[in-house]
C-alpha positions as CSV (number, residue, x, y, z in Angstrom):
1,X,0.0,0.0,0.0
2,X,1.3,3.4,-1.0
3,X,0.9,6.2,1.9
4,X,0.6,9.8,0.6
5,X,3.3,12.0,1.8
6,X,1.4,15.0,0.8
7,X,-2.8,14.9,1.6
8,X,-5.5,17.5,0.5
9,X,-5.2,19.0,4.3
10,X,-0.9,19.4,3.5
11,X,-2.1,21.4,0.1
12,X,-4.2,23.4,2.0
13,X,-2.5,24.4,4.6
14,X,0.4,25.1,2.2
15,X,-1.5,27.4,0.0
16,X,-2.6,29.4,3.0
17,X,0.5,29.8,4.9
18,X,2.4,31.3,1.5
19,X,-0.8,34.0,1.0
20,X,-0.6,34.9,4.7
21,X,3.2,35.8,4.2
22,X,3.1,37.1,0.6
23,X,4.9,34.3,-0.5
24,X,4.4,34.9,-4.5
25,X,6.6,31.8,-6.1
26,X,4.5,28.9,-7.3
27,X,4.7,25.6,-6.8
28,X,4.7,23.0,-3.5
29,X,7.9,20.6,-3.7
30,X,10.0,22.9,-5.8
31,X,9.6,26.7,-8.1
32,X,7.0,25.7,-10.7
33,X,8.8,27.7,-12.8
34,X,12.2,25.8,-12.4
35,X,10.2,22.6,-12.7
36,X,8.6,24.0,-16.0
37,X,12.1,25.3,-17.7
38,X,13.6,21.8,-16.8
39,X,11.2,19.5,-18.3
40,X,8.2,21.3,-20.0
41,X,5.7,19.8,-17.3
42,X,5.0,20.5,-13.5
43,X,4.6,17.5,-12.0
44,X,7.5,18.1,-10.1
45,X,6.6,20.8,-8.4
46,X,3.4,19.3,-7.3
47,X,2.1,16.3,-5.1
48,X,0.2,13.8,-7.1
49,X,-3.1,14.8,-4.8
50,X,-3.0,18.2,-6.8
51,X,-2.3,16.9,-10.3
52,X,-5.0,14.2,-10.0
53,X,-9.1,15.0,-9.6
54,X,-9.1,10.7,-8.7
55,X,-6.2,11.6,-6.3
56,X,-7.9,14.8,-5.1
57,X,-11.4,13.2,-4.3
58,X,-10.3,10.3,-3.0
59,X,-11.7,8.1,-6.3
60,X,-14.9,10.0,-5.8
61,X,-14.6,11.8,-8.6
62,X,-13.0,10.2,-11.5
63,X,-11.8,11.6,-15.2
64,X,-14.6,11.0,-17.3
65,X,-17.3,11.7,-14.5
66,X,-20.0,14.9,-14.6
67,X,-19.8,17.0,-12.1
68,X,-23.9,17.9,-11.3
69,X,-25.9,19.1,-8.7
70,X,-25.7,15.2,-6.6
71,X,-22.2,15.4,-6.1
72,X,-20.9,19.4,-7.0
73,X,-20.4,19.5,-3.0
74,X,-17.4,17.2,-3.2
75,X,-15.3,19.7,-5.1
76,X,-17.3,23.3,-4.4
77,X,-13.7,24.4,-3.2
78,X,-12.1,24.3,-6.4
79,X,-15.4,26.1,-8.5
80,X,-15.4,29.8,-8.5
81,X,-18.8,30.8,-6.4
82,X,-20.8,31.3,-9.7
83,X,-20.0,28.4,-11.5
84,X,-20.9,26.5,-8.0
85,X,-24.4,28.0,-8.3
86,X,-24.5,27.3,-12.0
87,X,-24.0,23.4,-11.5
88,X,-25.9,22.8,-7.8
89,X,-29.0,24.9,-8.7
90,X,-29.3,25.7,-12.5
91,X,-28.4,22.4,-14.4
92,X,-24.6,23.1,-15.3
93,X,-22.6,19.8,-15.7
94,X,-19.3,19.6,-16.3
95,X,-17.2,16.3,-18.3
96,X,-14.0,16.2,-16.0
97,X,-11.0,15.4,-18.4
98,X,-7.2,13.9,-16.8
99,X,-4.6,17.5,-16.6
100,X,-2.8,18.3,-19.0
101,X,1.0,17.9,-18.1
102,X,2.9,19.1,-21.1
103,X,3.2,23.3,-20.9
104,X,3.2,23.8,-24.5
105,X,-0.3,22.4,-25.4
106,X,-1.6,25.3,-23.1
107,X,-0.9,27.9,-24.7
108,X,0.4,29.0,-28.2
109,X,3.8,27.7,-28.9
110,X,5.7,30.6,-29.8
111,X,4.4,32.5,-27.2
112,X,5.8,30.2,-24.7
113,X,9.4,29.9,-26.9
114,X,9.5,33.7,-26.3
115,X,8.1,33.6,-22.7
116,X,11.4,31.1,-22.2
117,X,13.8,32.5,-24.2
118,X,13.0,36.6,-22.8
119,X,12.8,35.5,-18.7
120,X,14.3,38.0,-16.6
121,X,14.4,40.4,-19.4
122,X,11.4,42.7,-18.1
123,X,11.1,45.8,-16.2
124,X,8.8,48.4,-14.9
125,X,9.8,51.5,-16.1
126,X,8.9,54.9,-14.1
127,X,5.1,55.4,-15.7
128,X,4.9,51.4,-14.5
129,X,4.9,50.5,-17.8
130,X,6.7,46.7,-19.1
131,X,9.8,47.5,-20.5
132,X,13.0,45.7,-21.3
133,X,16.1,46.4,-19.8
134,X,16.9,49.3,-21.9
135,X,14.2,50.5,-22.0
136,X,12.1,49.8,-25.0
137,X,8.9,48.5,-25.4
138,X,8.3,44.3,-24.8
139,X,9.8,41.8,-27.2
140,X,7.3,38.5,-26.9
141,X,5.9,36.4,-24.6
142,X,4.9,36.6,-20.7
143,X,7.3,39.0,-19.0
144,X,6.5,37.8,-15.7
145,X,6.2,34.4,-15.9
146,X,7.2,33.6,-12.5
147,X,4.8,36.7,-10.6
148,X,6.0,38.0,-7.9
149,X,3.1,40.6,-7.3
150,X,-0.9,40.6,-8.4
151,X,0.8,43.4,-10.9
152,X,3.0,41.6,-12.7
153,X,0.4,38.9,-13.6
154,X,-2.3,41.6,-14.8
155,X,0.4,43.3,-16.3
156,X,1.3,40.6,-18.9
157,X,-2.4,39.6,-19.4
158,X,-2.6,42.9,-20.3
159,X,0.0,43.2,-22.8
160,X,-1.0,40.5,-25.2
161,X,-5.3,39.0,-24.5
162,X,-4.9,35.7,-27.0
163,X,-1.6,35.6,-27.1
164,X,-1.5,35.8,-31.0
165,X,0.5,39.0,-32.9
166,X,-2.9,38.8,-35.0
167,X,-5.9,37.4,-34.9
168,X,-9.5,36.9,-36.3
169,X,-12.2,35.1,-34.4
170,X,-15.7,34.2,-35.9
171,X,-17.9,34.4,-33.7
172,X,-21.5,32.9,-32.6
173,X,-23.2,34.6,-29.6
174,X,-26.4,33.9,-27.9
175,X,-28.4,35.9,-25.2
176,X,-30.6,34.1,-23.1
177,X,-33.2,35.5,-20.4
178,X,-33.3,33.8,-16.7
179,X,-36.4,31.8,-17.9
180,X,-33.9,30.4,-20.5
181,X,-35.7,31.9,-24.0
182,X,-33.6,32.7,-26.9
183,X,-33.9,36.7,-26.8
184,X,-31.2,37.6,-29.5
185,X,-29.0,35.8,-31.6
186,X,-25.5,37.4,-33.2
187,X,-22.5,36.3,-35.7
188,X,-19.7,39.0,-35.3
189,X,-15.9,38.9,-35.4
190,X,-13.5,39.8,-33.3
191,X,-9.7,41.1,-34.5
192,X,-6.9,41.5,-32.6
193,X,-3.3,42.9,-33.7
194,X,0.0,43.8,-32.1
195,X,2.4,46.3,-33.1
196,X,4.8,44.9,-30.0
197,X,5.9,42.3,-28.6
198,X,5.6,40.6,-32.0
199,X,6.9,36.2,-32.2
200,X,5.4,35.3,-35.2
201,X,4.3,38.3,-37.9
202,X,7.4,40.4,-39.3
203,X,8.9,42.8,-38.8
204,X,9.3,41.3,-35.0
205,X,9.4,42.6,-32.1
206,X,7.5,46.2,-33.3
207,X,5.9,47.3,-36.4
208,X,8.1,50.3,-37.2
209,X,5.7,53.6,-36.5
210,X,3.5,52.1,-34.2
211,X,5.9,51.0,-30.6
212,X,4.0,53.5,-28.9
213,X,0.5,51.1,-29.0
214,X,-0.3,48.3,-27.5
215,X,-3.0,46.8,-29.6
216,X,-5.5,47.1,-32.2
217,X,-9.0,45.2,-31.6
218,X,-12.3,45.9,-33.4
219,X,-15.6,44.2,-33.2
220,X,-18.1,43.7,-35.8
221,X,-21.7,42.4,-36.1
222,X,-23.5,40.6,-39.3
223,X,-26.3,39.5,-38.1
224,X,-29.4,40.0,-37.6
225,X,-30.2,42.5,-40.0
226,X,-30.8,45.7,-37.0
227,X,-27.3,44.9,-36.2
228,X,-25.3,44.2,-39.5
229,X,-22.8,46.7,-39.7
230,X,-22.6,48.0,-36.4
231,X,-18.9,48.1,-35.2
232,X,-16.0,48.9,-33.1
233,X,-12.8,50.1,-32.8
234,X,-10.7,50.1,-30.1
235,X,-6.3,51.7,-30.4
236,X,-4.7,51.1,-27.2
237,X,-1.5,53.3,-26.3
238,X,1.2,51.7,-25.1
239,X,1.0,53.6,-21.4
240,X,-1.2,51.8,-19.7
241,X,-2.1,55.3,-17.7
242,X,-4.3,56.1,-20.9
243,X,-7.8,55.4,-22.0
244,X,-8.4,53.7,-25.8
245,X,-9.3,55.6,-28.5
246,X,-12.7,54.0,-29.2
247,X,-14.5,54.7,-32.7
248,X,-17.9,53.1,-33.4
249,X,-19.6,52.9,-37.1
250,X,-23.3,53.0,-37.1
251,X,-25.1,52.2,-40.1
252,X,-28.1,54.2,-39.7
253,X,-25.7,57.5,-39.9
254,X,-23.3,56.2,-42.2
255,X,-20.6,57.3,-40.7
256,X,-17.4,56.9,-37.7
257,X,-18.2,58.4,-34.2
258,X,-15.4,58.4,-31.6
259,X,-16.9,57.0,-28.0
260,X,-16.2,58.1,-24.9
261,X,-13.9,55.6,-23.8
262,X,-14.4,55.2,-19.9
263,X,-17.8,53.7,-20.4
264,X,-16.3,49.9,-20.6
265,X,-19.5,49.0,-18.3
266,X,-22.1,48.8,-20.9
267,X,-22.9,46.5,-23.4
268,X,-22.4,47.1,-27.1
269,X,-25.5,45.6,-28.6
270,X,-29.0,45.0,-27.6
271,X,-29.1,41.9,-25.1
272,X,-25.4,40.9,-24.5
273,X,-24.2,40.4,-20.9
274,X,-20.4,41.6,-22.0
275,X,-18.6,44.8,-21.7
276,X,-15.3,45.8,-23.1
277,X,-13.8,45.4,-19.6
278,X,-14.6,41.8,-19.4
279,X,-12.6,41.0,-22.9
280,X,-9.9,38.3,-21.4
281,X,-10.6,39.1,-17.6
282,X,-8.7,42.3,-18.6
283,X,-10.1,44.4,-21.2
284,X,-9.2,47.8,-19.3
285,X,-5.6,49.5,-19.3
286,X,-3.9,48.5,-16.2
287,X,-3.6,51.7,-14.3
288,X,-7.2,52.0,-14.7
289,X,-7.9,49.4,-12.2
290,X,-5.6,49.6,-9.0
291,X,-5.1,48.3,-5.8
292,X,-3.8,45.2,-7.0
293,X,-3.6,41.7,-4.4
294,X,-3.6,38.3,-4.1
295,X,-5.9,37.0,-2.1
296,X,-5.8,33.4,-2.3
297,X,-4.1,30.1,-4.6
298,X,-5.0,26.4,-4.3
299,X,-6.2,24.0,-7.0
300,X,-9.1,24.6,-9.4
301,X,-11.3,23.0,-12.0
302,X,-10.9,25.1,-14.9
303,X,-11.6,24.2,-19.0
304,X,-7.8,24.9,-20.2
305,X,-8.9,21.9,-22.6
306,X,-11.1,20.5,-24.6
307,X,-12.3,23.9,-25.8
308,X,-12.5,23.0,-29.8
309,X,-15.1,20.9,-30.9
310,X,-13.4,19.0,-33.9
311,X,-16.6,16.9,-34.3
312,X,-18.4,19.8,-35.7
313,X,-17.5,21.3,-39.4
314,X,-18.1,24.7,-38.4
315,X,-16.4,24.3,-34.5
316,X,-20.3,24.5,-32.7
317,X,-20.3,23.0,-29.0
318,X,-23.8,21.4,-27.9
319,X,-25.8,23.0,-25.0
320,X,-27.6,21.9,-21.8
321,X,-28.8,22.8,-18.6
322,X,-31.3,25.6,-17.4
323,X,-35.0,25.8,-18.0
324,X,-35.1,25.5,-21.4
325,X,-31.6,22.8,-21.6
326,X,-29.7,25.7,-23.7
327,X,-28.2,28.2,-20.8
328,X,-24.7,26.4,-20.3
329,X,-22.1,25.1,-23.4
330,X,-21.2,21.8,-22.7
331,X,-17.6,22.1,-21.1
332,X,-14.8,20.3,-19.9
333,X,-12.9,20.9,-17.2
334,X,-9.7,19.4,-15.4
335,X,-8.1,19.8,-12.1
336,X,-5.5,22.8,-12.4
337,X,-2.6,22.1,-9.4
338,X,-2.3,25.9,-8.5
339,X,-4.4,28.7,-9.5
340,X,-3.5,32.7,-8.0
341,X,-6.1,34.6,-7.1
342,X,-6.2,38.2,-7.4
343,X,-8.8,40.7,-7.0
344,X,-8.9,44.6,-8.3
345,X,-10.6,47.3,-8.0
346,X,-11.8,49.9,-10.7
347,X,-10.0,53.2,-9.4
348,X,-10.9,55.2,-12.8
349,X,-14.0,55.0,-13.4
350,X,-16.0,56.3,-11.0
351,X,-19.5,55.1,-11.6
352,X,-18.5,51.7,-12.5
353,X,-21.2,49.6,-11.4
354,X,-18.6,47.1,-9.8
355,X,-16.4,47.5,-6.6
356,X,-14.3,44.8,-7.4
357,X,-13.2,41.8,-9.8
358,X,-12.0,38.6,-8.7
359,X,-9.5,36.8,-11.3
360,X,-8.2,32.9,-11.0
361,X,-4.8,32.9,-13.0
362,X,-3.5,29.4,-14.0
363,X,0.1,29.6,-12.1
364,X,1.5,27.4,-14.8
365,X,0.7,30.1,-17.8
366,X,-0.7,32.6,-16.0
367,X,-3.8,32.2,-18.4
368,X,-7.3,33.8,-16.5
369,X,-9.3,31.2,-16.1
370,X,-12.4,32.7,-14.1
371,X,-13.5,36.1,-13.5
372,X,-16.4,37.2,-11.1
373,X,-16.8,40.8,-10.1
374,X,-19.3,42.1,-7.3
375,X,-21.5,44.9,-7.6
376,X,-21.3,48.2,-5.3
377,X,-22.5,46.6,-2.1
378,X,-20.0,43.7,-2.4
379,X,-22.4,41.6,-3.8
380,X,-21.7,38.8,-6.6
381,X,-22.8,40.1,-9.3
382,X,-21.6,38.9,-13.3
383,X,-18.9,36.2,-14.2
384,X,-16.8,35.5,-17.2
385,X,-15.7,32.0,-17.4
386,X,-13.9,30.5,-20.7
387,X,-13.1,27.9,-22.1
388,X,-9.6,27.0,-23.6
389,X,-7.6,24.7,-25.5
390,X,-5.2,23.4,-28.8
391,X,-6.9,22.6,-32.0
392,X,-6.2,18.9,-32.2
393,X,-8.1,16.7,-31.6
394,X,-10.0,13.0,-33.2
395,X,-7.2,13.2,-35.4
396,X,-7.6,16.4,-36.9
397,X,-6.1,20.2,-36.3
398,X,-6.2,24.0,-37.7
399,X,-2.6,24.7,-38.1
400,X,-0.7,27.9,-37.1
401,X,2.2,27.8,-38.9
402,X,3.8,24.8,-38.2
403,X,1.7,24.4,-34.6
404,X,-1.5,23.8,-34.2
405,X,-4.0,26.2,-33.3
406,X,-4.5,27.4,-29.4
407,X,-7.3,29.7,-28.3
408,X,-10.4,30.4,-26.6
409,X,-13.6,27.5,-27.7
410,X,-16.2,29.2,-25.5
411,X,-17.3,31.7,-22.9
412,X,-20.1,32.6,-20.9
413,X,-21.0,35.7,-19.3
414,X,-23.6,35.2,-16.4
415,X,-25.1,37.9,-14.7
416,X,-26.3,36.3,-11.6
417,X,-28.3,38.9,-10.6
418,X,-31.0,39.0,-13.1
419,X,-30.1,35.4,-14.1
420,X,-29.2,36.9,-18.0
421,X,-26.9,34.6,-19.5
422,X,-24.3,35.3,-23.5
423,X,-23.0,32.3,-25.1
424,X,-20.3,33.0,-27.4
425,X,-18.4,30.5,-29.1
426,X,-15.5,30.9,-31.6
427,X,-16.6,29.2,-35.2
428,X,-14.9,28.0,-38.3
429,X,-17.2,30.5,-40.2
430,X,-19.8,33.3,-40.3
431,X,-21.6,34.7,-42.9
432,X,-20.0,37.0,-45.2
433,X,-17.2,35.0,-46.0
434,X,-15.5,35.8,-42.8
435,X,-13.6,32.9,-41.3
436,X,-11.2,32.7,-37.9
437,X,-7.4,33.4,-39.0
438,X,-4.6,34.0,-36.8
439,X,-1.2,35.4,-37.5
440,X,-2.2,37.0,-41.1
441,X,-0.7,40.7,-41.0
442,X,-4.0,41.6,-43.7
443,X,-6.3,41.0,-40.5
444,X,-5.1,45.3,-39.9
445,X,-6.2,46.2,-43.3
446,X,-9.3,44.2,-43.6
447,X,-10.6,44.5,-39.8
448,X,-8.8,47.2,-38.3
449,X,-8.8,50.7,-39.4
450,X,-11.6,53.2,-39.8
451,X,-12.2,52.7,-43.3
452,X,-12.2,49.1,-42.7
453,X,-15.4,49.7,-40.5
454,X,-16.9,51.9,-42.9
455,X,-16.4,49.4,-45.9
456,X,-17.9,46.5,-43.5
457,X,-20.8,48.7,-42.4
458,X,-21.8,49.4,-46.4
């Protein structure tokens, strides 16, 4: 008989002990990072009762089980509070899949290359911006990829959302009411470039004329027809002090209208349950939000996995749950060994209708993995939980470059409140000929720039 060295209550008391002192580095039996550079995995920096949801449970729980209602209360510890309510009271189930172990099918791979080959090359300069050592803007990957404050790890969210120097995601979205009805249905796309910090696109690491931005993102909408044409622009400066420039085509003026840009509380269309600030658990600059801290880390079921759904020609996941078995996507999850917790609070906006955000970071990739954020009175209030994972699967993939594919599969935005749920799902396809793409520098031209709105509005 083996006898566990390290039980649940070791874990535990472990994780507490290093947020009491402040203790930032990762990892139980050695520096996940260290464990990670070595070998590519973190099972050494881990007990098995943390990299195992059979080991974790006690054989309660098993890999290939649901978690439902009958047995959520077995592992409510490692579900952010939302999701908890989802599954014990709303119909949620979640497929439990074994962890991953290898580092570079959870993210894309020449992000982590450059997170690897650039450690210990980033800085804060004196505005608190990432910079390298000599001051210029970042050069690729996670600067911070062993945290050592609840800054560093929003900072280098911040800096690059999907991880891509470009990228185009079709998109499906669906907003239900509480009673579970169908109230509006979208197809959109979503484009994201960087001008820094470039691994992939040349010229790398800038686009010459453009190191003082961060990003480029719009949003579009083609359906339904009292939508079609409707979009958004967002230009991020590279100071993370400064607001967006936000530009909006409407159809019915025929013509660009710059936004004000510190109302990232609202949502863009009719229906929807996101907001700009909710893009990636990070959709604001980072000195907008402040008083950064960490406020917990321990293990978590979280869908870094299993997020494409090969089996379908145009990528669609299957629904379930609620009163009408449509609310939730049907998701996979896995036991994560160490998730950081960090919580923020909106310091520039000052009728947000939030106090505070609560993030879970994956320690291993520093990927959000959960977002809930609480209304004035402290309340819980909306969450943002995605799901993630490599396009392979069955057999087949959806290459980038020589790698295949890794993104978001799905998301939901719950606003637990009013019980208002948006599904949105990334797709092979929408109509209009626009289809997901990553790392193709014509994503600026075509998705990008004012004119590119007005041509997709006409």
């Amino acid at each position: 008989m083996r006898i566990r060295r390290y039980d649940h209550d070791y874990s535990r008391r472990y994780f507490l002990k290093q947020t009491a002192r402040g203790a930032l580095s990762a990892g139980v039996l050695m520096p996940l990072w260290k464990a990670l550079a070595q070998s590519g995995e973190a099972a050494k920096a881990y007990p098995d009762e943390l990299l195992s949801i059979e080991s974790y449970t006690k054989g309660r729980i098993k890999t290939g089980d649901e978690i439902t209602a009958a047995n959520v209360e077995l592992v409510k510890e490692l579900l952010e509070p939302i999701k908890y309510q989802q599954v014990a009271r709303l119909g949620r189930r979640l497929r439990v899949a074994k962890t991953t172990s290898e580092l570079m099918r959870l993210s894309p791979w020449e992000y982590l290359e450059a997170t690897l080959r650039n450690q210990g090359k980033a800085k804060f300069d004196a505005r608190g911006n990432v910079v390298t050592a000599d001051g210029k803007p970042w050069i690729g990957g996670n600067p911070f990829p062993n945290p050592q404050s609840a800054v560093e790890l929003f900072a280098g969210l911040t800096l690059s959302w999907g991880r891509h120097d470009a990228s185009f995601h079709a998109i499906k979205e669906y907003d239900l009411s509480a009673d579970g009805d169908l109230r509006f249905s979208y197809e959109c796309g979503w484009a994201e470039l960087s001008p820094i910090g470039r691994v992939s696109i040349d010229p790398k690491p800038y686009w010459p004329g453009h190191e003082d931005k961060l990003r480029f993102q719009s949003v579009f909408f083609q359906t339904p027809d009292s939508a079609k044409g409707t979009s958004f622009l967002n230009i991020w400066a590279y100071d993370q002090s400064t607001f967006p420039e936000l530009y909006g085509y409407v159809p019915a003026f025929k013509r660009m209208r710059q936004f004000p840009t510190d109302q990232r509380f609202e949502p863009l269309i009719p229906g929807s349950t996101l907001y700009l600030s909710d893009a990636w658990a990070a959709g604001d600059p980072l000195y907008t939000w402040g008083n950064y801290r960490i406020v917990g880390r321990g293990p978590l079921l979280a869908a870094v996995s299993g997020g494409w759904n090969a089996g379908h020609p145009n990528w669609e996941h299957g629904t379930h749950g609620g009163p009408k078995g449509k609310t939730f996507w049907d998701t996979t999850v896995e036991l994560v060994p160490e998730a950081i917790v960090v919580e923020a609070e909106p310091v520039r906006f000052p009728r947000a209708p939030v106090s505070k955000k609560r993030v879970w970071f994956d320690a291993r990739t520093q990927l959000p993995i959960g977002m809930v954020s609480f209304d004035r009175r402290g309340e819980p209030y909306r969450s943002f939980d995605g799901a993630y994972g490599l396009y392979e699967a069955d057999g087949k993939s959806f290459m980038d470059g020589k790698h295949p594919y890794w993104s978001w599969g799905h998301v939901h935005a719950f606003d637990i409140q009013t019980g208002s749920m948006s599904r949105l799902e990334q797709v092979r396809n929408i109509s209009g000929g626009h289809a997901t793409k990553v790392n193709d520098a014509g994503i600026y031209e075509k998705y990008l720039t004012n004119a590119a709105l007005m041509r997709l509005g006409a």
